[in-house]
C-alpha positions as CSV (number, residue, x, y, z in Angstrom):
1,X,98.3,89.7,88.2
2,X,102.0,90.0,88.5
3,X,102.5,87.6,91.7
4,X,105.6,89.0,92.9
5,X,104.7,92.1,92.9
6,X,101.0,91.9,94.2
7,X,102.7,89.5,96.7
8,X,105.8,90.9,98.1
9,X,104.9,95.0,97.1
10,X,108.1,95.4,95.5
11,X,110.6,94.8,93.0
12,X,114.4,94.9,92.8
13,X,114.7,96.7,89.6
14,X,112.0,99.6,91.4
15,X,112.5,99.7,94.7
16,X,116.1,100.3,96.0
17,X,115.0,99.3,99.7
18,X,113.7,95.9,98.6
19,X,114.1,92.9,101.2
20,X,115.0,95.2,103.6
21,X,113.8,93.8,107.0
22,X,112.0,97.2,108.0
23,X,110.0,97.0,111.3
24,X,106.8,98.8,111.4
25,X,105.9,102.3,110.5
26,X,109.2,102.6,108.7
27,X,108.4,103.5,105.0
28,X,111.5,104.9,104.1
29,X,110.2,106.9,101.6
30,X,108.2,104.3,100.2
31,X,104.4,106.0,99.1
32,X,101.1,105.0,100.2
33,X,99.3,102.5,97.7
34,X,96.1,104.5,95.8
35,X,93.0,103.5,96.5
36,X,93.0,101.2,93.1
37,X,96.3,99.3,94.5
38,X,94.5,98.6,98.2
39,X,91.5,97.4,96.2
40,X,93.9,95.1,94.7
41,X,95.0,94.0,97.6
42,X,92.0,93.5,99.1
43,X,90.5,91.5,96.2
44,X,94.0,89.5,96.3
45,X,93.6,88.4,100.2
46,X,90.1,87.4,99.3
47,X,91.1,85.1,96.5
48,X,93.8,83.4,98.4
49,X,91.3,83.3,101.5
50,X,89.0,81.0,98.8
51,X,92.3,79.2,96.8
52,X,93.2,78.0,100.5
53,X,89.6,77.2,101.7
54,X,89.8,74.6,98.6
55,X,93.6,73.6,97.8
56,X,94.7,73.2,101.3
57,X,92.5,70.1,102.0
58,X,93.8,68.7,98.8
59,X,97.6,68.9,100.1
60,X,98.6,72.0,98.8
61,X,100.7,74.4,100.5
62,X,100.6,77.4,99.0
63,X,101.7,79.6,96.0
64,X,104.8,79.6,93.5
65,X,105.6,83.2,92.5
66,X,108.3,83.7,90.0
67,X,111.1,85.9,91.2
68,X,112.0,88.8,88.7
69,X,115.6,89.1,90.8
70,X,117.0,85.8,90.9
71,X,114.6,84.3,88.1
72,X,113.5,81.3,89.8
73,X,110.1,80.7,91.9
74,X,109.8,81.0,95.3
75,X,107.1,78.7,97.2
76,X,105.2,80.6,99.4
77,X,103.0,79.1,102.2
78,X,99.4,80.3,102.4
79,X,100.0,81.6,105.8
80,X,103.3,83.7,104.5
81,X,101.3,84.8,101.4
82,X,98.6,86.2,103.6
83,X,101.4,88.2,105.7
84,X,102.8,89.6,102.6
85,X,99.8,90.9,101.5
86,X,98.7,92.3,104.6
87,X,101.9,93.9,105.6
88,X,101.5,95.3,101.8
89,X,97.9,96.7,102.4
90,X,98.8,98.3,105.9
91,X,102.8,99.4,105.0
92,X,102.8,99.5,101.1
93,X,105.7,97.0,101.1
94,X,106.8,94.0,102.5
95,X,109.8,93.1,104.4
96,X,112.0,90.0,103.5
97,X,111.1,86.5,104.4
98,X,112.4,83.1,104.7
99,X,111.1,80.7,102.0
100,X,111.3,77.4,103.3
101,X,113.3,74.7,103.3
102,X,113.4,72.2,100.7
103,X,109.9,72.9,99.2
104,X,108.1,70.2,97.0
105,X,107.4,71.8,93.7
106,X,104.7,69.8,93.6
107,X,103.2,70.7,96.8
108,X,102.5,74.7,95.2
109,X,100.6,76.1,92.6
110,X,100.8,79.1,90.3
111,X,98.0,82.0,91.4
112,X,96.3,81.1,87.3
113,X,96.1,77.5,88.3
114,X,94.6,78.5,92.2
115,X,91.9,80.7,89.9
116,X,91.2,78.4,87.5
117,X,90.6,75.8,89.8
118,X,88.5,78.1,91.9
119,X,86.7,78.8,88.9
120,X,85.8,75.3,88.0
121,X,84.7,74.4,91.3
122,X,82.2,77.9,91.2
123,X,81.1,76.8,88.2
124,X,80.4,72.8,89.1
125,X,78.5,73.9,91.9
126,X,76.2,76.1,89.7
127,X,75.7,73.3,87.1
128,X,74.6,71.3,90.4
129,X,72.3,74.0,92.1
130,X,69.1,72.0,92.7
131,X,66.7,75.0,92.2
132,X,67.7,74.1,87.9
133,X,68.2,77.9,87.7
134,X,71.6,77.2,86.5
135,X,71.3,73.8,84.7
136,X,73.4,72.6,82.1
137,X,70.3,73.5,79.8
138,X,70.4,76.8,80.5
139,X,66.5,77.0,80.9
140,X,64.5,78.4,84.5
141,X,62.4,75.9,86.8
142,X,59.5,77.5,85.5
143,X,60.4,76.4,81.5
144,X,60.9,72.8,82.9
């Protein structure tokens, strides 16, 4: 996943109306995503929907996306990350936004580490399922 783009919809070196604040229904010029790209999208808001459900309680705020323009990463709060993608599935770009204020580094993760975690969690609670189904030994109740 490229997080700035899935994230804010555009680039600076593609998209000469990037960051501009652009209220709603104006595109300019900007095309509708395909069908593939809303999937995306979709699939994205999911994931981050799941990464918050687990990360937040831990004290995480959100997601660092690496900036292609300025080269540096920009923390993004669950809440804000959410908005971008929505305002990318229902305008097929997103507007500028205020990153904010003094972030803690250590208070965001990268979208990998949000997945991989997400991952190991999935995969602890099938090692743990109490039917055995999934059981470290990789062998059915029945077998046992």
């Amino acid at each position: 996943m490229d997080a700035w783009d899935d994230a804010f919809g555009a680039s600076p070196d593609r998209d000469p109306d990037f960051g501009s604040d652009l209220g709603p229904g104006d595109h300019s010029g900007q095309p509708p995503l395909t069908i593939e790209e809303r999937a995306g999208v979709l699939d994205d808001l999911a994931e981050l929907e799941v990464f918050r459900t687990l990360l937040e309680p831990t004290g995480v705020k959100g997601i660092v996306v690496d900036c292609p323009d300025c080269e540096e990463e920009h923390h993004v709060d669950w809440a804000l990350m959410q908005a971008n993608l929505r305002q990318l599935l229902d305008e097929g770009q997103t507007g500028r936004h205020e990153p904010p204020f003094d972030p803690d580094p250590d208070d965001y993760v990268s979208w990998d580490y949000a997945s991989g975690y997400a991952d190991g969690v999935a995969a602890l609670a099938e090692r743990e399922e109490p039917t055995g189904r999934h059981g470290s030994s990789g062998r059915h109740a029945r077998e046992d």
